[in-house]
C-alpha positions, 0 to 999 in steps of 0.5 A: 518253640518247636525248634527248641522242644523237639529239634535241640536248638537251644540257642533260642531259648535266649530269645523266647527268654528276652520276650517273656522278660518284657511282660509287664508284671506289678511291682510287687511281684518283680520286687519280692519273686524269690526263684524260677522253677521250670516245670520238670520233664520225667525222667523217660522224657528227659533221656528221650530229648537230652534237655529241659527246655523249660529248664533251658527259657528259665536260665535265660530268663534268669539271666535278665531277671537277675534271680536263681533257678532252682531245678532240684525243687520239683520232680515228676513222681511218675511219667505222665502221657503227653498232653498234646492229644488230652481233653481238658478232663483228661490232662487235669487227671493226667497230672493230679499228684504227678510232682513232688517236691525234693525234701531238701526244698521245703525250708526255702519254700516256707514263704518264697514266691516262686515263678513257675516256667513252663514252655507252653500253655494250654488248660494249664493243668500241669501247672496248676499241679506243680503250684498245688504240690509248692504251695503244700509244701510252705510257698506263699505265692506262685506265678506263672510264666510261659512263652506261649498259649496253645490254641484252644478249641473255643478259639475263633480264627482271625479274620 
């Protein structure tokens, strides 16, 4: 993930993407999931790393998944500081009310079942966000999907 995120390469989004193809989701989910949307960088980020790398997993997950991306669907309202050295408080109030959904969006949305693709996970603050300002505007179900979890401090060390 480092390598894709802060090193550009990008070729290994195919295969972050082929092992979270493989999570086992229940069948009503696979059958009725209408689009990925990956989670938005703000503007100052996406012009500092030239990419999305959640953007980036979600089209090769849509790939195997045989289902669209839509990247236009949510912005960020505002830059937000980096969660990587946040609280758990702190990332919550980080990202309240810092995405909005474009307002062509909304009449696909009434209904859909999105699945919301993000790199990594840590509070899932930031997802929680973006799913808050989705269902606000009409999606009836969201899922989340990341390659991987950030290590929590009330994690114990493997033995």
């Amino acid at each position: 993930m480092h390598a894709l995120k802060y090193e550009g390469w990008r070729a290994a989004a195919e295969g972050i993407a082929q092992r979270m193809a493989r999570l086992a989701w229940p069948r009503d989910v696979v059958d009725e999931r209408t689009a990925l949307v990956p989670v938005p960088l703000s503007a100052t980020r996406l012009r500092e790393r030239g990419f999305n790398q959640s953007e980036v997993i979600a089209r090769a997950l849509a790939a195997t998944w045989r289902i669209p991306v839509w990247t236009e669907t949510l912005s960020r309202s505002r830059n937000t500081e980096t969660q990587t050295r946040l609280t758990p408080t702190d990332r919550l109030r980080n990202v309240a009310g810092a995405f909005d959904v474009s307002s062509s969006a909304p009449s696909r949305l009434r209904g859909a079942h999105i699945v919301l693709v993000d790199d990594v996970v840590t509070t899932a603050a930031t997802m929680n966000a973006c799913a808050e300002a989705l269902i606000a505007c009409g999606v009836r179900i969201v899922s989340y999907v990341t390659f991987g979890r950030a290590r929590a401090a009330s994690d114990r060390p493997l033995s």
